[in-house]
PyMOL Python script that loads the backbone (N, CA, C, O; Angstrom):
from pymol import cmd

cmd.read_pdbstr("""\
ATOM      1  N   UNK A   1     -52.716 -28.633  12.916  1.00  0.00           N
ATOM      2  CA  UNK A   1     -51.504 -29.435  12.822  1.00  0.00           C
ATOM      3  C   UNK A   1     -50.293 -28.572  12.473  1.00  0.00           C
ATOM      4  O   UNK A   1     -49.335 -28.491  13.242  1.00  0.00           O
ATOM      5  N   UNK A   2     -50.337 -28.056  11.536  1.00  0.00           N
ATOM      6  CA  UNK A   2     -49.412 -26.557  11.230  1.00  0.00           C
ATOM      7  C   UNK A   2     -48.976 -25.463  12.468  1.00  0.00           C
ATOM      8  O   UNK A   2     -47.813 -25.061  12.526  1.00  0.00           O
ATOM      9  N   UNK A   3     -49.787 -25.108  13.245  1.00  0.00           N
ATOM     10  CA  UNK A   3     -49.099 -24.608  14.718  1.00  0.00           C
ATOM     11  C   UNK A   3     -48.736 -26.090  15.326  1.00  0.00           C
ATOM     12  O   UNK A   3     -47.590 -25.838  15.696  1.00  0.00           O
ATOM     13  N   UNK A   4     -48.896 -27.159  15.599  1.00  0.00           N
ATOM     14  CA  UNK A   4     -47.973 -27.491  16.237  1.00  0.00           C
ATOM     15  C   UNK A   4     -46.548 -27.850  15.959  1.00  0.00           C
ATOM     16  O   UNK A   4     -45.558 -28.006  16.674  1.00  0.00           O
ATOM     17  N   UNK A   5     -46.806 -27.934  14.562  1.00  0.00           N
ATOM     18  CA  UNK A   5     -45.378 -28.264  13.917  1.00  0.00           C
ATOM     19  C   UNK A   5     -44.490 -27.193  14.081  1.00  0.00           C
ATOM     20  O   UNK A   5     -43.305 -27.369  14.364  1.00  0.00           O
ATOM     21  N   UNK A   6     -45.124 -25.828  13.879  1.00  0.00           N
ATOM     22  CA  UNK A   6     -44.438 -24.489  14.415  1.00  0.00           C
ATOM     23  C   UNK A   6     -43.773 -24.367  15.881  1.00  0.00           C
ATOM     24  O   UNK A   6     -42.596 -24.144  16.167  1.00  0.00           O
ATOM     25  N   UNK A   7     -44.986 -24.599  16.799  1.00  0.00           N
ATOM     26  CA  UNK A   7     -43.793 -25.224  18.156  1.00  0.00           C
ATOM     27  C   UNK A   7     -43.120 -25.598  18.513  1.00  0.00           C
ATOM     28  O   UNK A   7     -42.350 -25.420  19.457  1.00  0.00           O
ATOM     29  N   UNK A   8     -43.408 -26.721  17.225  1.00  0.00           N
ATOM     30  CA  UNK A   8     -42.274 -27.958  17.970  1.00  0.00           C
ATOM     31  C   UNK A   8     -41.059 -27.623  17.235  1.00  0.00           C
ATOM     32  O   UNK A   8     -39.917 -27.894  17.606  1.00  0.00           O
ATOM     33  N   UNK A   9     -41.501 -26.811  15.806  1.00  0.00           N
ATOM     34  CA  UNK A   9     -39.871 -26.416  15.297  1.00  0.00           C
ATOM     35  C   UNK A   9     -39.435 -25.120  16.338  1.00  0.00           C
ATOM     36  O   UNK A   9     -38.270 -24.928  16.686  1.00  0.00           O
ATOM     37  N   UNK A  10     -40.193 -24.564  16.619  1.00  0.00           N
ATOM     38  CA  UNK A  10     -39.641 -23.050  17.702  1.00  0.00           C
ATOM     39  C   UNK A  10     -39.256 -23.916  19.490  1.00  0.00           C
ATOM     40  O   UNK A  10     -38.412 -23.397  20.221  1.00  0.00           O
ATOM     41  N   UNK A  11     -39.844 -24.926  19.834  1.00  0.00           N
ATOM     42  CA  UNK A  11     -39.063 -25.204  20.969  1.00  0.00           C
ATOM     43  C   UNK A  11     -37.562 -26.093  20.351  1.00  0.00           C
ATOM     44  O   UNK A  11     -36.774 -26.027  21.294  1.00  0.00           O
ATOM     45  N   UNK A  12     -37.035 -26.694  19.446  1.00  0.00           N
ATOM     46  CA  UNK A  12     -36.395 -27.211  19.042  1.00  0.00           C
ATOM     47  C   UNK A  12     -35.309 -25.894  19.131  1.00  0.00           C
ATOM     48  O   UNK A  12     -34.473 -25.811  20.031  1.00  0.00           O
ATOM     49  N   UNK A  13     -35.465 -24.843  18.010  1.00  0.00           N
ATOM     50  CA  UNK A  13     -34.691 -23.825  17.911  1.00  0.00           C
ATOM     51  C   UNK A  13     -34.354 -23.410  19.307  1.00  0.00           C
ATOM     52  O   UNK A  13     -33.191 -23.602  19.662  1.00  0.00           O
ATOM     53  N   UNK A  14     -35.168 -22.886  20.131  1.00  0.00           N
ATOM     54  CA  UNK A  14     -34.875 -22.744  21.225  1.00  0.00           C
ATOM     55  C   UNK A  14     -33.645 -23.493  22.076  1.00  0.00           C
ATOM     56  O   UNK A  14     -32.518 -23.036  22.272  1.00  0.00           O
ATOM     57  N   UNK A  15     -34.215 -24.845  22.550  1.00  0.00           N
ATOM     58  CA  UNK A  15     -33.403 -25.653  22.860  1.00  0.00           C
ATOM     59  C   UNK A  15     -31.874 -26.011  22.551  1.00  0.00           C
ATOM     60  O   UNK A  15     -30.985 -26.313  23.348  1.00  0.00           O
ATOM     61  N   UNK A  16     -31.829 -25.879  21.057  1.00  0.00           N
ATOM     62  CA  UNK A  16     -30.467 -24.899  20.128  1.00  0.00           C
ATOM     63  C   UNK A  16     -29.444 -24.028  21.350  1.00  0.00           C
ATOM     64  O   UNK A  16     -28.424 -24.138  22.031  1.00  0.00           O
ATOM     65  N   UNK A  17     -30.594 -23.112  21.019  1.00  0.00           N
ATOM     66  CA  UNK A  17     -29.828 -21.506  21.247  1.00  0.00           C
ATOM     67  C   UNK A  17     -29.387 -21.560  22.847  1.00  0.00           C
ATOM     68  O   UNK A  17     -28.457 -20.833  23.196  1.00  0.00           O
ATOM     69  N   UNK A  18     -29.999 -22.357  23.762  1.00  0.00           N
ATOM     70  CA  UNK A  18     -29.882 -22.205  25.304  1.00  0.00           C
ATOM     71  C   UNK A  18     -28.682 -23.698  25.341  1.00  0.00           C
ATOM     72  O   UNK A  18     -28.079 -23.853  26.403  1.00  0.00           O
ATOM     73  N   UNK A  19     -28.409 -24.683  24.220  1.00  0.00           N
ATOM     74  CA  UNK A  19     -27.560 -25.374  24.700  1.00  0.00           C
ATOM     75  C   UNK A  19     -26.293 -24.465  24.086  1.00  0.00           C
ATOM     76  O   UNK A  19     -25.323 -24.384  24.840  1.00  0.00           O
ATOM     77  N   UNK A  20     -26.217 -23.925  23.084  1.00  0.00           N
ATOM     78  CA  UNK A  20     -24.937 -23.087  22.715  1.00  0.00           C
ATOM     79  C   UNK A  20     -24.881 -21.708  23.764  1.00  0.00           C
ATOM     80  O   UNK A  20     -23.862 -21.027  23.874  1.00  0.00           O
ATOM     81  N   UNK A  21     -25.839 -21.497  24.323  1.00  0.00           N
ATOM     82  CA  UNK A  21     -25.680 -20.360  25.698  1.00  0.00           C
ATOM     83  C   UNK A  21     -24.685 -20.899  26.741  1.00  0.00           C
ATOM     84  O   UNK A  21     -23.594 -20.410  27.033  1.00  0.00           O
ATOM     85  N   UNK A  22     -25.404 -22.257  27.366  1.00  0.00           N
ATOM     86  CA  UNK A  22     -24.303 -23.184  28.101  1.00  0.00           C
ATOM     87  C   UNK A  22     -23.155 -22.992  27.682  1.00  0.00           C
ATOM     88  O   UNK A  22     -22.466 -22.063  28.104  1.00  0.00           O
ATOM     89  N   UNK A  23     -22.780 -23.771  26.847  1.00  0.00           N
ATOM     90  CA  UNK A  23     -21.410 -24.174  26.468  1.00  0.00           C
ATOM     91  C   UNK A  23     -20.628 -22.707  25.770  1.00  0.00           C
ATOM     92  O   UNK A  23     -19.479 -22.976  25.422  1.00  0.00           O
ATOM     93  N   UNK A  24     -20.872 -21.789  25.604  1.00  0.00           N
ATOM     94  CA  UNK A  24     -20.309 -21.018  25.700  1.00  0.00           C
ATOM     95  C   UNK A  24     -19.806 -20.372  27.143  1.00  0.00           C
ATOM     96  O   UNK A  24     -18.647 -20.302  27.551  1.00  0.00           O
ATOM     97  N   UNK A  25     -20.626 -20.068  27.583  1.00  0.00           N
ATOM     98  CA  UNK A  25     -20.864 -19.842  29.481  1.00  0.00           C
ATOM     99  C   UNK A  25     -19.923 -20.725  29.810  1.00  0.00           C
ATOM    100  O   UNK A  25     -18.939 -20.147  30.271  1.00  0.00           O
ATOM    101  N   UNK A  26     -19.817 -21.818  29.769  1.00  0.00           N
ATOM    102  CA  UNK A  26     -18.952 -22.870  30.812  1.00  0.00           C
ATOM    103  C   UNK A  26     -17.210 -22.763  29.904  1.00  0.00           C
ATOM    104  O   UNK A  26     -16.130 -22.942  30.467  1.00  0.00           O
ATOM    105  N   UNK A  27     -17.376 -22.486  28.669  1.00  0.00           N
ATOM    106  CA  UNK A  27     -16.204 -22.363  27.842  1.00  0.00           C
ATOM    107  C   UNK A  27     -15.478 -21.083  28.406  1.00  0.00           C
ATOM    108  O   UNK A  27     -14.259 -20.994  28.557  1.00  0.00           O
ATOM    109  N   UNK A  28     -16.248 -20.271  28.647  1.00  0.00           N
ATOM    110  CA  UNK A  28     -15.533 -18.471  29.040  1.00  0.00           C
ATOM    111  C   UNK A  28     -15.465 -18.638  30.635  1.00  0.00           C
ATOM    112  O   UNK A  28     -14.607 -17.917  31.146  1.00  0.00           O
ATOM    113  N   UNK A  29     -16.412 -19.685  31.798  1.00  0.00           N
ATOM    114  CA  UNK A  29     -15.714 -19.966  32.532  1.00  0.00           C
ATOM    115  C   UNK A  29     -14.542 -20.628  33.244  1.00  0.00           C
ATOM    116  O   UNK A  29     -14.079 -20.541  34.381  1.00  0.00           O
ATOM    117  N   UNK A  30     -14.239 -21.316  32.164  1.00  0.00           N
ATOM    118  CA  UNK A  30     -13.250 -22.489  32.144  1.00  0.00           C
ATOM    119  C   UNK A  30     -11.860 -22.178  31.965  1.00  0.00           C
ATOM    120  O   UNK A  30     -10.837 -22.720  32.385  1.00  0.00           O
ATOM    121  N   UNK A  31     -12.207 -20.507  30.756  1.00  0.00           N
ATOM    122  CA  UNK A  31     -11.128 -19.982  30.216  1.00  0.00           C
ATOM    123  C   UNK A  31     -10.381 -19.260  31.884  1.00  0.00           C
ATOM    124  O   UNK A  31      -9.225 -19.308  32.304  1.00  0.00           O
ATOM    125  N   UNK A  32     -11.791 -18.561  32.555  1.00  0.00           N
ATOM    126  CA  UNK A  32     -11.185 -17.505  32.988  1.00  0.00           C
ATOM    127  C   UNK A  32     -10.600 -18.201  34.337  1.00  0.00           C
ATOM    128  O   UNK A  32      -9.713 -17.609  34.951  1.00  0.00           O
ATOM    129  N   UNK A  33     -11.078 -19.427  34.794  1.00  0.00           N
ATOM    130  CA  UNK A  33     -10.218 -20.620  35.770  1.00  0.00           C
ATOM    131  C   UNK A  33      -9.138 -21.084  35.618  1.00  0.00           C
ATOM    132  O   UNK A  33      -8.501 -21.420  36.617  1.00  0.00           O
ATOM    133  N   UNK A  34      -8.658 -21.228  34.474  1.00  0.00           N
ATOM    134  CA  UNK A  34      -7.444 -21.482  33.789  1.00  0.00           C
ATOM    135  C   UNK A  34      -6.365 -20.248  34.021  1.00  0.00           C
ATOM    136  O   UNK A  34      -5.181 -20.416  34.310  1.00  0.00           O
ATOM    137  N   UNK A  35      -6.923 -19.164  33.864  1.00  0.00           N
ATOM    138  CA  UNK A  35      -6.042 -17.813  33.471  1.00  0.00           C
ATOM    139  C   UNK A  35      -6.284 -17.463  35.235  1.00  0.00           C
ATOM    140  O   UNK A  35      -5.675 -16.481  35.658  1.00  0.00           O
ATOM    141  N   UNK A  36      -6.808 -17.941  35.834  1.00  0.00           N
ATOM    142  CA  UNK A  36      -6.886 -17.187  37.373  1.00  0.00           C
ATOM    143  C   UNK A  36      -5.918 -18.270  38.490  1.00  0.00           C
ATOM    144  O   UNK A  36      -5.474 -17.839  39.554  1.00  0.00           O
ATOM    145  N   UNK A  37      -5.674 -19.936  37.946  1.00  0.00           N
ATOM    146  CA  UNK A  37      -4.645 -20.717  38.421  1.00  0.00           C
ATOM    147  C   UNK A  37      -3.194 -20.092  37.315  1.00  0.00           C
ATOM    148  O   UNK A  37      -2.049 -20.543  37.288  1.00  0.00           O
ATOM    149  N   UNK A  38      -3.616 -19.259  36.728  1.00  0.00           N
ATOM    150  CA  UNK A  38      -1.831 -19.037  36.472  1.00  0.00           C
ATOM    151  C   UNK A  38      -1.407 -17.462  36.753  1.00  0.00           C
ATOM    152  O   UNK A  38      -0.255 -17.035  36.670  1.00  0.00           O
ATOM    153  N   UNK A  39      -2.752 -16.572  37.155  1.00  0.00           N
ATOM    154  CA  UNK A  39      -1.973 -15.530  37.988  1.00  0.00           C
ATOM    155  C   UNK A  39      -1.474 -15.805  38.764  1.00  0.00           C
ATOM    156  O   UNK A  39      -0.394 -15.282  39.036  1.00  0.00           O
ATOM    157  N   UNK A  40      -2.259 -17.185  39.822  1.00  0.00           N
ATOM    158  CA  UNK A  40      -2.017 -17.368  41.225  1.00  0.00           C
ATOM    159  C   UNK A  40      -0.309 -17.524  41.294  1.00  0.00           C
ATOM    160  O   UNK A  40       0.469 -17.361  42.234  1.00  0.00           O
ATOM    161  N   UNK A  41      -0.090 -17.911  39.882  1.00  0.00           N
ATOM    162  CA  UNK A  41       1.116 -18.605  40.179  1.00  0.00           C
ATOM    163  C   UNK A  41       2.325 -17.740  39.877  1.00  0.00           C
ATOM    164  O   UNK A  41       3.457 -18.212  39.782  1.00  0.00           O
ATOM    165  N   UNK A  42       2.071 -16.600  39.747  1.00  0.00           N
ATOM    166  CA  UNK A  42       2.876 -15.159  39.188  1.00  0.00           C
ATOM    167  C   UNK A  42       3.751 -14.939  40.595  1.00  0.00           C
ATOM    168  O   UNK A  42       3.480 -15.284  41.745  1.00  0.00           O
ATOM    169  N   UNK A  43       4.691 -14.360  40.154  1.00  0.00           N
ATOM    170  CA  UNK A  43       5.428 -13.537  41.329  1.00  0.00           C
ATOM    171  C   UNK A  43       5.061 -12.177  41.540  1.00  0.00           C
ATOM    172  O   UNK A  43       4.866 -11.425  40.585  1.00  0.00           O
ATOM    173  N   UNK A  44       4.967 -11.852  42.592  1.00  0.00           N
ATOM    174  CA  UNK A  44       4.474 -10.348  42.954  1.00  0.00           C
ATOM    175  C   UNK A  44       4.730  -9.597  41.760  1.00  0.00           C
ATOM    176  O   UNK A  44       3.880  -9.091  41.027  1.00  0.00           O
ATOM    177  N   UNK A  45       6.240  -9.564  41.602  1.00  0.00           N
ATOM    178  CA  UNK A  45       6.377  -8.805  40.999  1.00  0.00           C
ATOM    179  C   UNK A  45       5.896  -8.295  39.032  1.00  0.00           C
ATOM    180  O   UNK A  45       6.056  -7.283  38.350  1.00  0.00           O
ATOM    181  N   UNK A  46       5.322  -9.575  38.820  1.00  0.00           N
ATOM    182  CA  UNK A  46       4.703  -9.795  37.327  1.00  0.00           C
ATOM    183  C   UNK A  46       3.213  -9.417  37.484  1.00  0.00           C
ATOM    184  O   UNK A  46       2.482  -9.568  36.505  1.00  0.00           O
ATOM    185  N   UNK A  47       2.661  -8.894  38.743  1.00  0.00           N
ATOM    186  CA  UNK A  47       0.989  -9.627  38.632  1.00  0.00           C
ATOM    187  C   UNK A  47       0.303  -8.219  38.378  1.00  0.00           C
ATOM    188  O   UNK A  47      -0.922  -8.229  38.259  1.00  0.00           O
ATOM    189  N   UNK A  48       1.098  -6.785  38.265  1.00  0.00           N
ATOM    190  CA  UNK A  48       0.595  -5.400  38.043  1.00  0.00           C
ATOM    191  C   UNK A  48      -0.368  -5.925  36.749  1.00  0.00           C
ATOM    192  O   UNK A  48      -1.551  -6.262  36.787  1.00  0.00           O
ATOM    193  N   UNK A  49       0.684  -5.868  35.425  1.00  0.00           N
ATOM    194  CA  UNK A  49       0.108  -6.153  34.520  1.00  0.00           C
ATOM    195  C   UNK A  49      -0.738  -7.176  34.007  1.00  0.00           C
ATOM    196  O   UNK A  49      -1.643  -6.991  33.193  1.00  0.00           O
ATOM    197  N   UNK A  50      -0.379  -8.360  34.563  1.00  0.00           N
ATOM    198  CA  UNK A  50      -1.239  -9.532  34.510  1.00  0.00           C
ATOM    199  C   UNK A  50      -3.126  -9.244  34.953  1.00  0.00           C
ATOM    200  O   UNK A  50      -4.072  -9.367  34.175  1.00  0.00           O
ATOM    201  N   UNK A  51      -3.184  -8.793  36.618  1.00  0.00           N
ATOM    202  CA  UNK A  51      -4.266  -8.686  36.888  1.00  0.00           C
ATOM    203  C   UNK A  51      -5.294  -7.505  35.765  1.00  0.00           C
ATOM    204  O   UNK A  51      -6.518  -7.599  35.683  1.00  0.00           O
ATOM    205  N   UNK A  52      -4.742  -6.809  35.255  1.00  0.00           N
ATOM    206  CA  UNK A  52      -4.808  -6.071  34.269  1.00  0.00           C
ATOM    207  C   UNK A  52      -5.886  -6.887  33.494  1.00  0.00           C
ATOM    208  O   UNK A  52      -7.109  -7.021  33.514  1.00  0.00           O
ATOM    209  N   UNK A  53      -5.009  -7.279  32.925  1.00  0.00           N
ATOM    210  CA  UNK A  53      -5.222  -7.838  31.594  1.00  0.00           C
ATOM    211  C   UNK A  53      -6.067  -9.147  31.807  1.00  0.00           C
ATOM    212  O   UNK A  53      -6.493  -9.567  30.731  1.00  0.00           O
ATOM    213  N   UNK A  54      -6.522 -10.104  33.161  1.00  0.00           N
ATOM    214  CA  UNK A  54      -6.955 -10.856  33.626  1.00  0.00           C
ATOM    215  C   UNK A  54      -8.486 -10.022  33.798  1.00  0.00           C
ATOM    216  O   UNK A  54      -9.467 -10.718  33.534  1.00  0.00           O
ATOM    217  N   UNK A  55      -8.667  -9.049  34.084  1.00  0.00           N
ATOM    218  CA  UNK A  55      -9.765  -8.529  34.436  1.00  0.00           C
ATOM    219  C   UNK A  55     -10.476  -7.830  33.366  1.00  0.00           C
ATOM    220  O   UNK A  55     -11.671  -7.570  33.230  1.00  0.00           O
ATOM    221  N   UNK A  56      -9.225  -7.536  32.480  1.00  0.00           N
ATOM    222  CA  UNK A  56      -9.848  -7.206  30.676  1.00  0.00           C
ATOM    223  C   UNK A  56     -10.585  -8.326  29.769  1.00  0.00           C
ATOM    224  O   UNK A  56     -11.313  -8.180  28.787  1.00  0.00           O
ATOM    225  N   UNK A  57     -10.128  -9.546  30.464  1.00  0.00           N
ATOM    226  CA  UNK A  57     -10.371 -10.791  29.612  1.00  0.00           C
ATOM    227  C   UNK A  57     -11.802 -11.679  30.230  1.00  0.00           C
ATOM    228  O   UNK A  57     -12.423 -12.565  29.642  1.00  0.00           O
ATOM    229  N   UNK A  58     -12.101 -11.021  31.808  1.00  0.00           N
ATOM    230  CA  UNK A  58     -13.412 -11.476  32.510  1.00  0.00           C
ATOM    231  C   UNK A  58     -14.213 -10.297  31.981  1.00  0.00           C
ATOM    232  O   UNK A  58     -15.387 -10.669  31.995  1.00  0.00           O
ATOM    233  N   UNK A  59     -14.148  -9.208  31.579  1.00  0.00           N
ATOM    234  CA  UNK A  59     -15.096  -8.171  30.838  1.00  0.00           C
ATOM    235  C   UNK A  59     -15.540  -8.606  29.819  1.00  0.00           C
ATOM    236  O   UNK A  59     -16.744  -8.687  29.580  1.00  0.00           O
ATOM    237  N   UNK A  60     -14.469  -9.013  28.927  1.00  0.00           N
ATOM    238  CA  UNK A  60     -14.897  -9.709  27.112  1.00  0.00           C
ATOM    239  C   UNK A  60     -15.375 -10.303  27.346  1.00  0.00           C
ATOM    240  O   UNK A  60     -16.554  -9.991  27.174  1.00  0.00           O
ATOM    241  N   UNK A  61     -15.200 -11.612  27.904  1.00  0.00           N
ATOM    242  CA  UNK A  61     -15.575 -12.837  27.934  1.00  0.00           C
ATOM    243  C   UNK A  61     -17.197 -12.735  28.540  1.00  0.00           C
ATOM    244  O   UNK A  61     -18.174 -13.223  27.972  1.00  0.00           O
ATOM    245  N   UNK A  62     -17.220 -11.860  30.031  1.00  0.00           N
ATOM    246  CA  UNK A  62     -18.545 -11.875  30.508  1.00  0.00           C
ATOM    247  C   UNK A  62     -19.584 -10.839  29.105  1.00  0.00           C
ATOM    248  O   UNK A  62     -20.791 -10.964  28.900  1.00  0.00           O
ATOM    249  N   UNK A  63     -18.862 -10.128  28.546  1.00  0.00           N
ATOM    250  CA  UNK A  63     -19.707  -9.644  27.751  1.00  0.00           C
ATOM    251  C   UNK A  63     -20.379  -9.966  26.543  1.00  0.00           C
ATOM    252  O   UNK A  63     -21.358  -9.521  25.944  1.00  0.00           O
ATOM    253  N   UNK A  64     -19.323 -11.126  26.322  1.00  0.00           N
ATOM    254  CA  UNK A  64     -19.628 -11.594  25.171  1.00  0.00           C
ATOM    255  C   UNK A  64     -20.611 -12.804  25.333  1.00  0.00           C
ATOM    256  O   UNK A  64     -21.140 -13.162  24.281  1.00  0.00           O
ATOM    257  N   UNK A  65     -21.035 -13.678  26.764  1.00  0.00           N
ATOM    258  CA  UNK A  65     -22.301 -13.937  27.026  1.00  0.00           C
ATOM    259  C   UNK A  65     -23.087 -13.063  27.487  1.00  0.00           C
ATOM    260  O   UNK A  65     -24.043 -13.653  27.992  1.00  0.00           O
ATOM    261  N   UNK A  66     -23.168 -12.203  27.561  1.00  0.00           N
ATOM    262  CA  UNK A  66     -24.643 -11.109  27.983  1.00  0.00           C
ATOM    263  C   UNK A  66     -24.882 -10.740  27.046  1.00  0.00           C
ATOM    264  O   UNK A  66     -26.076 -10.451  26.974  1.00  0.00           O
ATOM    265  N   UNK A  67     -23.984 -10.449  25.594  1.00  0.00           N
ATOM    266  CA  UNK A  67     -24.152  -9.761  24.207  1.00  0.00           C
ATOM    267  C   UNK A  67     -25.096 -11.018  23.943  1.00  0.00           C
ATOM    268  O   UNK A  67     -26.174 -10.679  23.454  1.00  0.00           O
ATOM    269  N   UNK A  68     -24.953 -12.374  24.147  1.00  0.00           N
ATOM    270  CA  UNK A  68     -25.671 -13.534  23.532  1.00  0.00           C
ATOM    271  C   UNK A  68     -26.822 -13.568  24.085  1.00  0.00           C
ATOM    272  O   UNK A  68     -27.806 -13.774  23.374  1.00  0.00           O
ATOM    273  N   UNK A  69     -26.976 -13.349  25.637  1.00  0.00           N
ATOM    274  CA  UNK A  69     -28.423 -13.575  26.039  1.00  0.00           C
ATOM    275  C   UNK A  69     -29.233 -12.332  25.499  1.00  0.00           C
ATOM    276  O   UNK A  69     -30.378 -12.459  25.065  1.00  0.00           O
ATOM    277  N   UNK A  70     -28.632 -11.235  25.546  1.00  0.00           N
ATOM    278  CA  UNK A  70     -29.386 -10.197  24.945  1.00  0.00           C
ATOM    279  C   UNK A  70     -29.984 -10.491  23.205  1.00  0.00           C
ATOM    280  O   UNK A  70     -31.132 -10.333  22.788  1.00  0.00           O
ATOM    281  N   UNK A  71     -29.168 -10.802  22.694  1.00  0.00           N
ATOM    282  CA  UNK A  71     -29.692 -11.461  21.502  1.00  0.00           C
ATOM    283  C   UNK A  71     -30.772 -12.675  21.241  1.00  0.00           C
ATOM    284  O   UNK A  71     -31.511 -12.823  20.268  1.00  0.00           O
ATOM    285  N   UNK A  72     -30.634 -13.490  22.402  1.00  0.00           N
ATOM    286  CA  UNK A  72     -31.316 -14.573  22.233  1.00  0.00           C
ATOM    287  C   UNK A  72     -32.819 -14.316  21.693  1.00  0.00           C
ATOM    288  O   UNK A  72     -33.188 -15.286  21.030  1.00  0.00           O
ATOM    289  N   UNK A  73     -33.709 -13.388  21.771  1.00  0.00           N
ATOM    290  CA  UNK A  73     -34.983 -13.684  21.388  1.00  0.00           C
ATOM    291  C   UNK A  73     -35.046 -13.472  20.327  1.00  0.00           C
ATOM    292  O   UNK A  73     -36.074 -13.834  19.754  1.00  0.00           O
ATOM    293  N   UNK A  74     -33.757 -12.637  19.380  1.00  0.00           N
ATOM    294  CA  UNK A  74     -33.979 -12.334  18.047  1.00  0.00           C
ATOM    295  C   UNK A  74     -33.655 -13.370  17.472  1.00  0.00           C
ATOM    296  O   UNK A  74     -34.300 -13.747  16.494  1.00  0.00           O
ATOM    297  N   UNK A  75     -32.481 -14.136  17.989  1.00  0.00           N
ATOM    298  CA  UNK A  75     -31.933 -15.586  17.348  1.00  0.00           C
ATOM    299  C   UNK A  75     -33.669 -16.653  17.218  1.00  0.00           C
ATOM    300  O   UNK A  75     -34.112 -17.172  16.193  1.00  0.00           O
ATOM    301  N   UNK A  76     -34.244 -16.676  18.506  1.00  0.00           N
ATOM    302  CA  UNK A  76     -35.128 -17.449  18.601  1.00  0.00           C
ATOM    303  C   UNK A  76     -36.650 -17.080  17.086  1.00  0.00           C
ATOM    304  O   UNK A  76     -37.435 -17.737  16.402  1.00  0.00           O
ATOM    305  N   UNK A  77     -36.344 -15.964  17.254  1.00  0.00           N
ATOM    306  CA  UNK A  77     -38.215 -15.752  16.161  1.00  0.00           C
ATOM    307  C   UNK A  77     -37.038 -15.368  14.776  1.00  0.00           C
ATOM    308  O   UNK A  77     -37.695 -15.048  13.785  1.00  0.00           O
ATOM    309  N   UNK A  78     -35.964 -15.342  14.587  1.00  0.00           N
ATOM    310  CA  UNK A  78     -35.657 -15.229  13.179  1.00  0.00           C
ATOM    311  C   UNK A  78     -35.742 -17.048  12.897  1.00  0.00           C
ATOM    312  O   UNK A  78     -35.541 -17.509  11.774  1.00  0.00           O
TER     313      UNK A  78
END
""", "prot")
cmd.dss("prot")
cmd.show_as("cartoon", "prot")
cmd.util.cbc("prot")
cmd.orient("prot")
């Protein structure tokens, strides 16, 4: 009875960690949809620096979910 209660608390945790995976994921895609309808809307002449800094902010952002999935199994057995 004790392992299953362990499962069922480790698929629970789990289930946790992969719905805050989502919603982070869809939050940093949402961001970078937002910030890619307002380069569109730049004048040539503003978009040097913009795309810049648009493509600095899809690095963080993508990295900062891969930093999470990479973590995930330690999140899961701590």
């Amino acid at each position: 009875m004790e392992s299953y209660i362990k499962i069922l608390d480790k698929k629970q945790k789990l289930r946790e960690v992969y719905e805050k995976l989502e919603l982070i994921s869809g939050i940093a895609q949402k961001v970078i949809s937002i910030e890619e309808k307002r380069f569109g809307k730049l004048h040539k002449d503003f978009r040097q620096k913009a795309e810049i800094a648009l493509e600095e902010l899809r690095a963080k952002l993508n990295a900062t979910v891969n930093e999470y999935r990479i973590n995930l199994p330690r999140v899961i057995e701590s």
